[in-house]
BABA-845367 format. One record per residue: residue number from 1; residue in three letters; x, y, z of N, C-alpha, C, O, CB in turn. Coordinates in steps of 0.02 Angstrom, whole numbers, plus 32768, in hexadecimal, padded with zeros to 4 digits. Glycine has a CB too. Example, Ala and Ser with C-alpha at 12.3 -4.5 7.8 and 13.67 -1.06 7.14 Angstrom:
// residues 2
1; ALA; 8294; 7EE4; 8186; 8267; 7F1F; 8186; 8294; 7F5B; 8186; 82C8; 7F5A; 81A7; 8235; 7F20; 81C4 $
2; SER; 8282; 7F90; 8162; 82AC; 7FCB; 8165; 8285; 8002; 818A; 829E; 8039; 8192; 82C0; 7FE2; 811E $
//
This chain:
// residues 174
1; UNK; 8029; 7FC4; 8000; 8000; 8000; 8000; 802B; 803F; 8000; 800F; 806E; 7FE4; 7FD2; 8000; 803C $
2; UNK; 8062; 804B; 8016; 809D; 807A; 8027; 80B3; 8080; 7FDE; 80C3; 80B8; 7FCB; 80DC; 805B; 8061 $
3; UNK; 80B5; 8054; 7FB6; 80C7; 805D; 7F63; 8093; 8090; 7F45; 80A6; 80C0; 7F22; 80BD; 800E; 7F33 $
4; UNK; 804F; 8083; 7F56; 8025; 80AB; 7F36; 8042; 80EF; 7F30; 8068; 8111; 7F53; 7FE8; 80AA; 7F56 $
5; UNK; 801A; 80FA; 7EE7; 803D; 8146; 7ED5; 7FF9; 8185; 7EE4; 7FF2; 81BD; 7ECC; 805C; 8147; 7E6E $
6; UNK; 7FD2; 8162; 7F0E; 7F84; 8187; 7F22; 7FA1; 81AB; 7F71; 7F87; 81D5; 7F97; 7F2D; 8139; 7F31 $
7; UNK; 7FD9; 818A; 7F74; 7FFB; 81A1; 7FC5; 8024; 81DE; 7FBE; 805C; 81D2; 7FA8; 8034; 8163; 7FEA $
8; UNK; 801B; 8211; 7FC8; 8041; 8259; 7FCD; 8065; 827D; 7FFC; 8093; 82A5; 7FF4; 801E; 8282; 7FC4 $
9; UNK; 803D; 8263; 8044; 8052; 8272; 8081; 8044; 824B; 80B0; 8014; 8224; 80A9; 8041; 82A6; 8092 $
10; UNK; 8071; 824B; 80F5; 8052; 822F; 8122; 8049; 8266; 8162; 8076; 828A; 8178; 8076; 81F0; 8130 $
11; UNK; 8016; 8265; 8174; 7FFA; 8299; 81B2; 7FED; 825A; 81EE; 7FC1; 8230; 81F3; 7FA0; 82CD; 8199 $
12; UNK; 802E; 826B; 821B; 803C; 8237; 8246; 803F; 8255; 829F; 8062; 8283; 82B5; 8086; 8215; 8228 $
13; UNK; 8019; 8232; 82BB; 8020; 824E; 8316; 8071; 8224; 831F; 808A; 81F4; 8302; 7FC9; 8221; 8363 $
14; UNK; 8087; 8250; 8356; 80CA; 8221; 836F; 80A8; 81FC; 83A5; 80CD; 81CF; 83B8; 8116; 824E; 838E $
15; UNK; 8075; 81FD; 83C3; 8057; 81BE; 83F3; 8028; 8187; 83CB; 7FF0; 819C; 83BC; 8024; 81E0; 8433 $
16; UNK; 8032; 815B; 83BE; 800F; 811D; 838F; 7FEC; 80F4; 83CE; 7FC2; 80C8; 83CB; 8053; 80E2; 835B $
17; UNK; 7FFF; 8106; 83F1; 7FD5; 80C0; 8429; 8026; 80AF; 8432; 805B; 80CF; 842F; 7F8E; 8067; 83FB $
18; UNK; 800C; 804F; 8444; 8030; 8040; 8468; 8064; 801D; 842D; 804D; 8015; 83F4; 800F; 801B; 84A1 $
19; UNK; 80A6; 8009; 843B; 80CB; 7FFC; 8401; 8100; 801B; 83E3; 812E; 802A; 840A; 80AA; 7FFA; 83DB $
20; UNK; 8108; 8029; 83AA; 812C; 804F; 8389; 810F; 8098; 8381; 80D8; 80A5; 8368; 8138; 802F; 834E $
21; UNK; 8141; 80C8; 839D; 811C; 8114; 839B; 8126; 8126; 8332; 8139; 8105; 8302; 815F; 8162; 83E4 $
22; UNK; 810F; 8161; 833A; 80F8; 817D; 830B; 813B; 819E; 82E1; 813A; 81AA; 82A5; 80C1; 81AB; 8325 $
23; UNK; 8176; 81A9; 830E; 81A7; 81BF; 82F7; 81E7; 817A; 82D7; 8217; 817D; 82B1; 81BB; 81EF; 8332 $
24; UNK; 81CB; 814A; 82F8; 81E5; 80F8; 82E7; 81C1; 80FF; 82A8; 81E3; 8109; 8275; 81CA; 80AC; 8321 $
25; UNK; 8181; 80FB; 82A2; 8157; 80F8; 8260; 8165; 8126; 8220; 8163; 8114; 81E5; 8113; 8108; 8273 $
26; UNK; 8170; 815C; 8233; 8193; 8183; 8208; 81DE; 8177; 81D3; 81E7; 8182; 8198; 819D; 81B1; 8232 $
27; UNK; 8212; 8157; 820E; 8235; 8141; 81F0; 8241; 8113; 81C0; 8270; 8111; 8198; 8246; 813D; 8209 $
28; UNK; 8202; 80DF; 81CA; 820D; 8096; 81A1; 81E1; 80A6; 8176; 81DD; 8080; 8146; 81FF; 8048; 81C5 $
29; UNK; 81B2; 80E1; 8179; 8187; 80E9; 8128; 81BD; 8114; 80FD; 81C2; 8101; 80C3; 812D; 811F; 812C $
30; UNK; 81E8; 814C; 8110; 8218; 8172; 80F7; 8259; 8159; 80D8; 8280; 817C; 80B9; 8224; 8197; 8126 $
31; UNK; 825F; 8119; 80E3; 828C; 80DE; 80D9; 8285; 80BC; 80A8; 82B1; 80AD; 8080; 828B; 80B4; 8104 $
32; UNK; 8243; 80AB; 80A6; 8203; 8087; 8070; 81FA; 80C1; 803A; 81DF; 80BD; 8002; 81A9; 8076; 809E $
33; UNK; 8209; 80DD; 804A; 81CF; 812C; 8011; 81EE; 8164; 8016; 8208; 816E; 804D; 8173; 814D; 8031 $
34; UNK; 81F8; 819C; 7FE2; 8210; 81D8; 7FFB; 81BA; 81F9; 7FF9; 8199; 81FB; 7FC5; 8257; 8202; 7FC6 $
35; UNK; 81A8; 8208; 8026; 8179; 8233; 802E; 8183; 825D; 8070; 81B4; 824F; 8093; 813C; 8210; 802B $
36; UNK; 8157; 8290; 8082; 8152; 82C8; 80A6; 8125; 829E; 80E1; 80F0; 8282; 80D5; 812F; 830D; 807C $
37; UNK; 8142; 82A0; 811A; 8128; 829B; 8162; 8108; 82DB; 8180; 8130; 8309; 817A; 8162; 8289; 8190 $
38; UNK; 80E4; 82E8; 8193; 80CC; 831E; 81B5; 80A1; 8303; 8203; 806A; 82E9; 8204; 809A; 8345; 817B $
39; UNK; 80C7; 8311; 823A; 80B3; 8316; 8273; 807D; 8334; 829C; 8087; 836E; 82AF; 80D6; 8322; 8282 $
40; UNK; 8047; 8317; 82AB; 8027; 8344; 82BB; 800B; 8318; 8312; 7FF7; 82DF; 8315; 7FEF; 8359; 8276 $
41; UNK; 800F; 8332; 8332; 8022; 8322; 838B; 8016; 8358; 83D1; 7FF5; 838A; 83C3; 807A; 8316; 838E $
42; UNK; 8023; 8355; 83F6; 7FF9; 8380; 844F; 804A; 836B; 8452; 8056; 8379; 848C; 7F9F; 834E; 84A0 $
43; UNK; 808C; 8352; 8435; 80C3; 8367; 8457; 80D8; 8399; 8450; 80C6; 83B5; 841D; 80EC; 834D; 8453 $
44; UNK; 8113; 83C5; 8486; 811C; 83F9; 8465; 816D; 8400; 8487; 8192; 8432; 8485; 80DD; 8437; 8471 $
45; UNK; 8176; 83D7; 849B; 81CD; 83D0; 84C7; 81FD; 83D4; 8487; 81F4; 83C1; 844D; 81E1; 8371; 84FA $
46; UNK; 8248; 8402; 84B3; 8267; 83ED; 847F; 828F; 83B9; 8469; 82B0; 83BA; 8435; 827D; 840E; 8476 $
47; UNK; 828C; 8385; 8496; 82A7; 8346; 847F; 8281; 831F; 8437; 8299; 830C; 8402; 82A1; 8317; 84C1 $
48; UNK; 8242; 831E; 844F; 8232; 8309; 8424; 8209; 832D; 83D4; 81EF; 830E; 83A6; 8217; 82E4; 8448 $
49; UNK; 8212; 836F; 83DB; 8224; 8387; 8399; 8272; 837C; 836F; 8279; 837F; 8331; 8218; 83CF; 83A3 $
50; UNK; 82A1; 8370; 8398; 82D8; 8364; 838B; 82E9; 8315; 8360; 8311; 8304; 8335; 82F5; 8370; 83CB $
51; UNK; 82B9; 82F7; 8384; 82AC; 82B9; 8371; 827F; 82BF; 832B; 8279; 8289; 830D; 8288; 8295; 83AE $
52; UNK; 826C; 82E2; 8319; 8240; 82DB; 82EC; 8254; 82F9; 82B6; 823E; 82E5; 8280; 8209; 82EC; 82FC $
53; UNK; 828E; 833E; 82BA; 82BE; 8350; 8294; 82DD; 8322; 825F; 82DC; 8323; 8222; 82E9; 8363; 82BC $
54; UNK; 82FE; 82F1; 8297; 832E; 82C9; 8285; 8301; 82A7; 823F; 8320; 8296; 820D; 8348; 8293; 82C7 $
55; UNK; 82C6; 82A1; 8242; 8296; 8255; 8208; 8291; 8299; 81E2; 82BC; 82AA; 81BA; 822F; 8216; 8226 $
56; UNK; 825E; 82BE; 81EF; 8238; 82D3; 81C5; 823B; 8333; 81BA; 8218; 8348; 81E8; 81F5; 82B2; 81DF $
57; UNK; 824D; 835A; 819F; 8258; 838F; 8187; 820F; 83B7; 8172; 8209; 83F2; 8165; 8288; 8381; 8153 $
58; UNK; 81E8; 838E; 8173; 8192; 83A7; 813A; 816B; 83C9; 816C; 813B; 83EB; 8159; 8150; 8357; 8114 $
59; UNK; 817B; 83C5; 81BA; 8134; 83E4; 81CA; 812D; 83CD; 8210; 813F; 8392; 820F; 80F1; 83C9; 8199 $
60; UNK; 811B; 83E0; 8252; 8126; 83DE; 8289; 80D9; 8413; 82A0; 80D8; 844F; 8292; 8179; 83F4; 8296 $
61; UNK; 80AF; 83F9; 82BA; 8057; 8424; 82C0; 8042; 840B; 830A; 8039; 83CF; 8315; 8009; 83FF; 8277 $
62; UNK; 803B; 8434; 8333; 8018; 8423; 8379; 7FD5; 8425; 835D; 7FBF; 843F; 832A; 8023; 845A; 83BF $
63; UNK; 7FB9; 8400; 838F; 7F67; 83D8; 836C; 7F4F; 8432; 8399; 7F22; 843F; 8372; 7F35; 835D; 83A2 $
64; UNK; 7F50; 8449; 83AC; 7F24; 8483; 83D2; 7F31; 84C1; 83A7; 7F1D; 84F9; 83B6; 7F3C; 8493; 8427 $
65; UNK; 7F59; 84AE; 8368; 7F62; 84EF; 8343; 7F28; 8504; 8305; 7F1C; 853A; 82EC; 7FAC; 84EA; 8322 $
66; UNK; 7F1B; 84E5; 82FF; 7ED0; 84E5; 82D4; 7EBA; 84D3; 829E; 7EF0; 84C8; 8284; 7EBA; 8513; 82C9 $
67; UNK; 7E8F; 84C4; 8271; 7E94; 84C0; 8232; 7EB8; 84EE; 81F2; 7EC2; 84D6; 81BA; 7E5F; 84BB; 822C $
68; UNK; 7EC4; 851E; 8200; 7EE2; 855E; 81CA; 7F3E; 8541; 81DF; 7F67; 8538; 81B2; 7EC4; 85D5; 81EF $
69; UNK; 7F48; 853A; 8211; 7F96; 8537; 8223; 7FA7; 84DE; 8208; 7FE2; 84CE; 8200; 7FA6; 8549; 828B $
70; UNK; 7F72; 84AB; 81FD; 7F83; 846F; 81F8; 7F7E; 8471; 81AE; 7FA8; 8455; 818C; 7F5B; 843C; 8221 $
71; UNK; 7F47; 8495; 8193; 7F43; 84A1; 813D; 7F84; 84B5; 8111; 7F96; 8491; 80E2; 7F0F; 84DF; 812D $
72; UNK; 7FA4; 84EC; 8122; 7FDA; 8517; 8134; 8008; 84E9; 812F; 8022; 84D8; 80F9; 7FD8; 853B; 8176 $
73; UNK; 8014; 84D4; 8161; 803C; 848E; 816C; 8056; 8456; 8141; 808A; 8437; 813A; 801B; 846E; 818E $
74; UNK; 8016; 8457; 8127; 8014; 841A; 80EF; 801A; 842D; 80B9; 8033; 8406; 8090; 7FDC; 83F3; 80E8 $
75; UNK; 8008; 846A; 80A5; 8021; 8489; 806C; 8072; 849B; 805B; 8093; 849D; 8027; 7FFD; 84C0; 806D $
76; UNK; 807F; 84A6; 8099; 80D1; 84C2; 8093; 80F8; 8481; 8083; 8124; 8484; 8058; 80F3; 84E9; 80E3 $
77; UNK; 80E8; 8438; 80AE; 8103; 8409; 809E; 80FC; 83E5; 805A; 8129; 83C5; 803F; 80F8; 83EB; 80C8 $
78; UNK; 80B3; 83F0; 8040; 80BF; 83DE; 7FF7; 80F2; 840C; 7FB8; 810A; 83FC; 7F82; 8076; 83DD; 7FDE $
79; UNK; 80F2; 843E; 7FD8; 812E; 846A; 7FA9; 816B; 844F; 7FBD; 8192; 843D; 7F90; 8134; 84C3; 7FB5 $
80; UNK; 817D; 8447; 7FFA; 81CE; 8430; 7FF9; 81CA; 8403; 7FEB; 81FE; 83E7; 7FD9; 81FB; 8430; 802B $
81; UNK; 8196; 83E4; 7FEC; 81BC; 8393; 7FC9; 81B7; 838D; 7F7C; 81D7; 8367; 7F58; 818D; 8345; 7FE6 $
82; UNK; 818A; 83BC; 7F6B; 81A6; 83CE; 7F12; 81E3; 83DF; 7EFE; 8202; 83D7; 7ECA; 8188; 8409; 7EF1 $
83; UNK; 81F2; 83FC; 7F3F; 821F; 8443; 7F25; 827E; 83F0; 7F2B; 82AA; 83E0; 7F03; 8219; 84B8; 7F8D $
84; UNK; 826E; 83DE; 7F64; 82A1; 83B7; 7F67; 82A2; 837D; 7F34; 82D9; 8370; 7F1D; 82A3; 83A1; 7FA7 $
85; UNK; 826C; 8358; 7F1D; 8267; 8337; 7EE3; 8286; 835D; 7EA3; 82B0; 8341; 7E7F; 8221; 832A; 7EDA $
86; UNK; 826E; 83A0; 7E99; 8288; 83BF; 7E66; 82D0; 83C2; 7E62; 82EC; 83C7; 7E2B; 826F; 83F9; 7E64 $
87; UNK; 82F8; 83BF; 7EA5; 833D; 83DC; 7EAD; 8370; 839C; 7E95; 83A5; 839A; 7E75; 834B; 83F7; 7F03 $
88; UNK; 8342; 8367; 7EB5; 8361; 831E; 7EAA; 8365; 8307; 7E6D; 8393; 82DF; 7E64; 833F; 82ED; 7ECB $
89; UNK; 8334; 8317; 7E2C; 8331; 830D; 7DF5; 8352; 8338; 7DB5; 8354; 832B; 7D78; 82FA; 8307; 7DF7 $
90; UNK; 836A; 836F; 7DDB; 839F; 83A5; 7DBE; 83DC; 8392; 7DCA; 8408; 8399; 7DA0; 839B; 83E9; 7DD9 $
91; UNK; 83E7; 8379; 7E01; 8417; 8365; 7E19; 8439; 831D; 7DED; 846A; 831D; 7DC8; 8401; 835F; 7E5E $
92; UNK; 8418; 82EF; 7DFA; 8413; 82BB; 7DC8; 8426; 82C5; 7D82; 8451; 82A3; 7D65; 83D5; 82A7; 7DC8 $
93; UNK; 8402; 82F7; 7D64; 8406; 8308; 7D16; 844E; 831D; 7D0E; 8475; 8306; 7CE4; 83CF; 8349; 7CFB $
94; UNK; 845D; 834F; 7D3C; 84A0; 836D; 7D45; 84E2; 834D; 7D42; 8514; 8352; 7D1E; 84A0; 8385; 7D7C $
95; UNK; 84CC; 8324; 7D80; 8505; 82D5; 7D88; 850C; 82CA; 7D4E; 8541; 82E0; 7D37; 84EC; 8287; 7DAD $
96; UNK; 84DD; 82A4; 7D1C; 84D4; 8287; 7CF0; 84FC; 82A2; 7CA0; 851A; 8288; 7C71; 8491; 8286; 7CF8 $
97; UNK; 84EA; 82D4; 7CB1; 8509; 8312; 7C6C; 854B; 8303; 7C85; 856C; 82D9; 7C67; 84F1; 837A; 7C6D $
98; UNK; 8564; 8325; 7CBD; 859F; 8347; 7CE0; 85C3; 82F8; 7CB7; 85D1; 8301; 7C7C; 859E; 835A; 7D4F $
99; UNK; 85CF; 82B3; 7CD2; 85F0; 825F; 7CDD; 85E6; 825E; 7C78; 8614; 823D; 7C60; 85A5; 820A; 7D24 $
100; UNK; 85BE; 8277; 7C4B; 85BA; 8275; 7C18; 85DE; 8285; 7BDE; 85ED; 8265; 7BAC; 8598; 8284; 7C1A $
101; UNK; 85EA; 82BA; 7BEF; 8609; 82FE; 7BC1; 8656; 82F4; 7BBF; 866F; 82E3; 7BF5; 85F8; 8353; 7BE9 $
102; UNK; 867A; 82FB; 7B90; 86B8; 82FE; 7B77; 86F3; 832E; 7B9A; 872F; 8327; 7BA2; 86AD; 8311; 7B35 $
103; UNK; 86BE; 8367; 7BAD; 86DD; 839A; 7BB0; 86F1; 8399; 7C17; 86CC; 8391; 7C47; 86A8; 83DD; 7B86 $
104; UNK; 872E; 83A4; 7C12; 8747; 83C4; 7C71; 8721; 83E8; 7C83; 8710; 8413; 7C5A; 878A; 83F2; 7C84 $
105; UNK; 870B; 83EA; 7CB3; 8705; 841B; 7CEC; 86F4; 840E; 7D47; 86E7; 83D8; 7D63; 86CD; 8442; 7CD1 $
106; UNK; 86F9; 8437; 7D59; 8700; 8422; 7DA3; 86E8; 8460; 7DBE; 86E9; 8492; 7D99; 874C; 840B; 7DC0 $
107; UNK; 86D4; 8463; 7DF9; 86BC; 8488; 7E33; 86D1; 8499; 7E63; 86D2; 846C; 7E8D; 8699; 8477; 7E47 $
108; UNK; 86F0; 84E1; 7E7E; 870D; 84EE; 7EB1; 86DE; 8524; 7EED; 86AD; 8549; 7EE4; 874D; 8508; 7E95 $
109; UNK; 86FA; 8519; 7F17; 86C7; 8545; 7F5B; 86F6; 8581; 7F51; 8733; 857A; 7F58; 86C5; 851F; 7FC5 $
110; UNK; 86DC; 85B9; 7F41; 8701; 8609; 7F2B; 872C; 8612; 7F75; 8767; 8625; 7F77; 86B8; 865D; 7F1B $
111; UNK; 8700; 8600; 7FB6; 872A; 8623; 7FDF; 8748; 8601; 7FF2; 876F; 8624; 8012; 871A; 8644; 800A $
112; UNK; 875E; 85BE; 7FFB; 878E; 857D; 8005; 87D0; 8571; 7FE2; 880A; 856B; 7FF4; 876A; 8543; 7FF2 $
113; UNK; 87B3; 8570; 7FB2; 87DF; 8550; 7F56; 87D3; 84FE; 7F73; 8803; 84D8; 7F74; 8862; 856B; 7F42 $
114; UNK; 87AF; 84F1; 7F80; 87AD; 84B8; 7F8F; 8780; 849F; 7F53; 874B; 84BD; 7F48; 8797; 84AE; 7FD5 $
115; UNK; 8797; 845F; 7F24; 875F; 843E; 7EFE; 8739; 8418; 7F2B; 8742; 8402; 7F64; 8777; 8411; 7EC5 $
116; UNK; 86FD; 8419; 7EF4; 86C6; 83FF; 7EF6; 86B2; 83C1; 7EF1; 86AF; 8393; 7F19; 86AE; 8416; 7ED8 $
117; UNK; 86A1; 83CB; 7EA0; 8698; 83A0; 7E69; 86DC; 8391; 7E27; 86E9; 83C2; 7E04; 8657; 83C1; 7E4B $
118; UNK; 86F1; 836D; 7E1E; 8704; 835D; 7DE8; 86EA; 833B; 7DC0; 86D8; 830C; 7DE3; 872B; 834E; 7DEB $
119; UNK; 86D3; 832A; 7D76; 86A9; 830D; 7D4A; 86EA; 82CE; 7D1F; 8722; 82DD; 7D0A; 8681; 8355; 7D14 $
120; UNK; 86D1; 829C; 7D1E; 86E8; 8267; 7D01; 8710; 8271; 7CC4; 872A; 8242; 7CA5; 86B7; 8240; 7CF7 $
121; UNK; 8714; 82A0; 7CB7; 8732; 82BD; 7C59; 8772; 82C6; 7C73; 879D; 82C0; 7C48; 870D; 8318; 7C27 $
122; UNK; 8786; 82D2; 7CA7; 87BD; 82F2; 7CD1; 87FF; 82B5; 7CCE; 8837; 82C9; 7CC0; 879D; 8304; 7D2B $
123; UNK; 87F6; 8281; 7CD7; 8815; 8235; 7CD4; 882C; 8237; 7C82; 8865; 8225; 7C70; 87D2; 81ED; 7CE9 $
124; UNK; 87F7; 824F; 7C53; 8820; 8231; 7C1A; 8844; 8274; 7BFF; 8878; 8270; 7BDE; 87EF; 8207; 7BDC $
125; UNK; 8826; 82B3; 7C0F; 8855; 82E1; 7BE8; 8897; 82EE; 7BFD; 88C4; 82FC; 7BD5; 883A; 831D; 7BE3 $
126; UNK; 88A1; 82E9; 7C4D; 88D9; 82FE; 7C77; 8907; 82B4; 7C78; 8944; 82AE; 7C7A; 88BC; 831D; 7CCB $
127; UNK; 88E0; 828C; 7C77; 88F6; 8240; 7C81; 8917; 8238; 7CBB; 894E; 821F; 7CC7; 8924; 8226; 7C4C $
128; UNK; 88EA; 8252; 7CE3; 890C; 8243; 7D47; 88BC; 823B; 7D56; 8893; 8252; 7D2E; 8945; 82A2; 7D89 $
129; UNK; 88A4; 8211; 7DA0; 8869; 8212; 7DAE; 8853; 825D; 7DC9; 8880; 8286; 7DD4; 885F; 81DB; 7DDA $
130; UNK; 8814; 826D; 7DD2; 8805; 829B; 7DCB; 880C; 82A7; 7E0A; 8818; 82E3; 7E16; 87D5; 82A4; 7DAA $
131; UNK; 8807; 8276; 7E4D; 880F; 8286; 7EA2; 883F; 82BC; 7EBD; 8840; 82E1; 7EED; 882B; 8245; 7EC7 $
132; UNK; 8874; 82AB; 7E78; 88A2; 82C7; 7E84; 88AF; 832D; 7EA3; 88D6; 834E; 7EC6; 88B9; 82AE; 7E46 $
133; UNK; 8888; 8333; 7E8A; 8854; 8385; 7E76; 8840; 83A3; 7EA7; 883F; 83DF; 7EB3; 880A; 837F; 7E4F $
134; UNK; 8820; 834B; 7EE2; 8804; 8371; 7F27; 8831; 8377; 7F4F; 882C; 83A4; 7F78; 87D0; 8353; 7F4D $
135; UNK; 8874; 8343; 7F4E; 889B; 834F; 7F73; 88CC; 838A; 7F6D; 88EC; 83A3; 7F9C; 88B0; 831E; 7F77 $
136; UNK; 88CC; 839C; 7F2E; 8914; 83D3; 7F0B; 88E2; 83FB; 7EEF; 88CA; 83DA; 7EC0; 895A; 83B0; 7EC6 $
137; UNK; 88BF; 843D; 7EF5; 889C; 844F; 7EB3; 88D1; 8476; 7E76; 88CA; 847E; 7E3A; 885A; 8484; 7ECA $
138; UNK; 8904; 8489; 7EA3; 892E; 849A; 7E5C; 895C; 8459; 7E2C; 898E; 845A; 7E08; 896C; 84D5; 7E77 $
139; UNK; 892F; 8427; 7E41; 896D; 83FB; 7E23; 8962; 83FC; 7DC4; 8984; 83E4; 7D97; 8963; 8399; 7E4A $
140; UNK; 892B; 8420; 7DC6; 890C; 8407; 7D77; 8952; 843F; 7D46; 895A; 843E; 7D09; 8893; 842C; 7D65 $
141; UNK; 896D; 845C; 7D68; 89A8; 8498; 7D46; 89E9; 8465; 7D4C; 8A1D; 8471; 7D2E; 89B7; 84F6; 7D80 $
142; UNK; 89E4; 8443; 7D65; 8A2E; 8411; 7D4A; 8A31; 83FA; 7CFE; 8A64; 83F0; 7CDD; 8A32; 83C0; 7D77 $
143; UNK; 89E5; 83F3; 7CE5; 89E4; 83E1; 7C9F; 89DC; 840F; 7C73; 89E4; 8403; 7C37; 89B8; 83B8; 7C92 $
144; UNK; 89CD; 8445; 7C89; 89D0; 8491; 7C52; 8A21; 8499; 7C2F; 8A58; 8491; 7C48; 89C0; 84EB; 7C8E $
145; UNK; 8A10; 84A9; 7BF7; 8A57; 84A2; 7BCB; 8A6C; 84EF; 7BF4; 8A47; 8520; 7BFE; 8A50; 849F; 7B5B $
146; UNK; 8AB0; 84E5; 7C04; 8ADF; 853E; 7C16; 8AD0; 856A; 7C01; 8ACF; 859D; 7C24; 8B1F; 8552; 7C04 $
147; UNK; 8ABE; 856A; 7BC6; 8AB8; 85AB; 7BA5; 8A5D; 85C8; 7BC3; 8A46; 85FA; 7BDE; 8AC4; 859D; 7B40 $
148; UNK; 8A45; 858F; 7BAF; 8A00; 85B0; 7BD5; 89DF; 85B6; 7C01; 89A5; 85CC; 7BFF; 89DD; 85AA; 7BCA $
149; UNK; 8A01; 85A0; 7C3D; 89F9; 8597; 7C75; 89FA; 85D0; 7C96; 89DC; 85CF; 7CCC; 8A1D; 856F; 7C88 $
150; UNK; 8A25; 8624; 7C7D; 8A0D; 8672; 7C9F; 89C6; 866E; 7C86; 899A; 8670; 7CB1; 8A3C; 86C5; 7C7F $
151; UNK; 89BB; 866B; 7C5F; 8977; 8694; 7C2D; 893F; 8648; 7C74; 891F; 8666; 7CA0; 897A; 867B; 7B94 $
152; UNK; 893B; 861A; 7C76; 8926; 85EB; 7CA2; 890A; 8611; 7CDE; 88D0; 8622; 7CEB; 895D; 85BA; 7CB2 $
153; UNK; 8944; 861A; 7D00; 8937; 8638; 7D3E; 8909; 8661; 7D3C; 88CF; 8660; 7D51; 8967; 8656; 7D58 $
154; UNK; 893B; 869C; 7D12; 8928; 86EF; 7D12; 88BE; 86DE; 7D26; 8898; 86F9; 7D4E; 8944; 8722; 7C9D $
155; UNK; 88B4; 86A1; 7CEA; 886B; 86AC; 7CDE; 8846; 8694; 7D15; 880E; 86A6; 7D27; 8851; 868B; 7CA0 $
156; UNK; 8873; 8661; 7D34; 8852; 863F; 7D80; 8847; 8678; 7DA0; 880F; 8692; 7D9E; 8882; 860B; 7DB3 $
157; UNK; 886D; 868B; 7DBA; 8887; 86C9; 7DFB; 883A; 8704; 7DDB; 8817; 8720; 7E05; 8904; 86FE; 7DE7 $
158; UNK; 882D; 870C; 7D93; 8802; 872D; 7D9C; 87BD; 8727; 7D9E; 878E; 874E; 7DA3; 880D; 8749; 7D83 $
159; UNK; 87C7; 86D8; 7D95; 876F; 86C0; 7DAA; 8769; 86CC; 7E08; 8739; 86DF; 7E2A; 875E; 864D; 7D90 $
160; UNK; 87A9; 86BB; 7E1B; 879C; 86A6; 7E6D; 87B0; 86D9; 7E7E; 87A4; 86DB; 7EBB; 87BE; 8668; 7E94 $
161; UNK; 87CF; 870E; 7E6D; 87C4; 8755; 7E93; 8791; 879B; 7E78; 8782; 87CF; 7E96; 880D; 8772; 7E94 $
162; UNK; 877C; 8780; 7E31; 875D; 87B4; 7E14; 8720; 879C; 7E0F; 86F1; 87C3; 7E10; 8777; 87CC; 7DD8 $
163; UNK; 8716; 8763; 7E0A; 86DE; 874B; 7DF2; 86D2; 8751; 7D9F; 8698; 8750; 7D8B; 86AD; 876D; 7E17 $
164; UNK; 8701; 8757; 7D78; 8714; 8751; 7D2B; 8725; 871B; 7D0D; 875C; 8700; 7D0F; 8744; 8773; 7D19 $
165; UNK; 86E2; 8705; 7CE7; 86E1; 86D8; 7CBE; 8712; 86E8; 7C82; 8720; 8721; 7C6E; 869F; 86CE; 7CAE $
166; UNK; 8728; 86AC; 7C6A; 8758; 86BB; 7C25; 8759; 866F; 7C08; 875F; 863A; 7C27; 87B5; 86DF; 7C38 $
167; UNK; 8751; 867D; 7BB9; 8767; 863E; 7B88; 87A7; 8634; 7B7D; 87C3; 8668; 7B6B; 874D; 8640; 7B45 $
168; UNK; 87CC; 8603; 7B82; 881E; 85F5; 7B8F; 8834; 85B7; 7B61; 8823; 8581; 7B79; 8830; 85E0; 7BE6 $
169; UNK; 884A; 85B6; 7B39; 886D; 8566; 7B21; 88BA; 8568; 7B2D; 88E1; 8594; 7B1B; 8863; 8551; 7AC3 $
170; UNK; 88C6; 852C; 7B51; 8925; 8520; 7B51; 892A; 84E4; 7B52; 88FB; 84BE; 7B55; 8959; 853B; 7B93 $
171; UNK; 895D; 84D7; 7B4F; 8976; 8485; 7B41; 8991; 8460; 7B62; 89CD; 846C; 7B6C; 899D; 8479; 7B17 $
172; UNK; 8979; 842E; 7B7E; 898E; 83F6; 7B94; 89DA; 83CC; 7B8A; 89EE; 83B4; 7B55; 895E; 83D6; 7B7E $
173; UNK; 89F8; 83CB; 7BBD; 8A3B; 839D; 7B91; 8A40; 835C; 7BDF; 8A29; 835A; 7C18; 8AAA; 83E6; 7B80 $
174; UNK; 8A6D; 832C; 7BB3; 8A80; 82EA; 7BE9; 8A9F; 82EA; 7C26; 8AA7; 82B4; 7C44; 8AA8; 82BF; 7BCF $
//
């Protein structure tokens, strides 16, 4: 029944009776299913909102708050869970392009220099694995031919201090 695609949400008390509570239940349908949990309960401690953090992100409603605040509620959780479906499937496409494509590139954190991402193209053009990148990010300039390796920099230094994009070709040597 948890397969059904008629299932959108679950609007769950954390007291079930006796047994497995509601936040146990949460987990093993969220396990089973990506869908949106939404809590709705007379607890209000913070242990056990903390507890409920941990499963479920969609929605947390004291039963004494009313119908407009539980509507509310349920509305907001059906958007994030679009919104996170949407992110996961961009994401995916992305991966997908990124592991595809011929062409290098990689991803650095501006205020770190720390990489990111490196993309699988990286192994055959440089012909070193691409790990290599997270551990060293300047290591990819050992393979820049001498001569073009100022004009290299110059253009790095002005993406990561200027924020200046630039088109660049140089050459690779052994």
């Amino acid at each position: 029944m948890l397969n059904s695609a008629a299932i959108d949400l679950v609007l769950m008390d954390i007291d079930l009776g006796r047994g497995m509570s509601g936040i146990d239940a949460a987990e093993k349908i969220t396990g089973l299913k990506k869908i949106p949990v939404v809590f709705l309960t007379s607890h209000g401690d913070r242990e056990t909102i903390e507890k409920v953090r941990e499963i479920s992100r969609y929605g947390y409603v004291k039963k004494d708050s009313g119908d407009f605040v539980l509507l509310s509620s349920l509305e907001m959780a059906f958007e994030l869970y679009d919104t996170h479906r949407k992110l996961e499937e961009s994401m995916t496409s992305l991966r997908q392009l990124s592991e595809n494509i011929n062409e290098v590139f990689w991803l650095r954190d501006a205020g770190t220099d720390h990489v990111i991402y490196v993309n699988p193209a990286y192994e055959r053009v440089w012909g070193e694995p691409h790990t290599i990148l997270y551990d060293d990010p300047h290591s990819f300039t050992r393979r820049i031919h001498p001569e073009d390796l100022p004009a290299v920099i110059e253009a790095r230094d002005s993406v990561v201090n200027h924020g200046m994009m630039s088109e660049l070709e140089y050459r690779l040597h052994n």
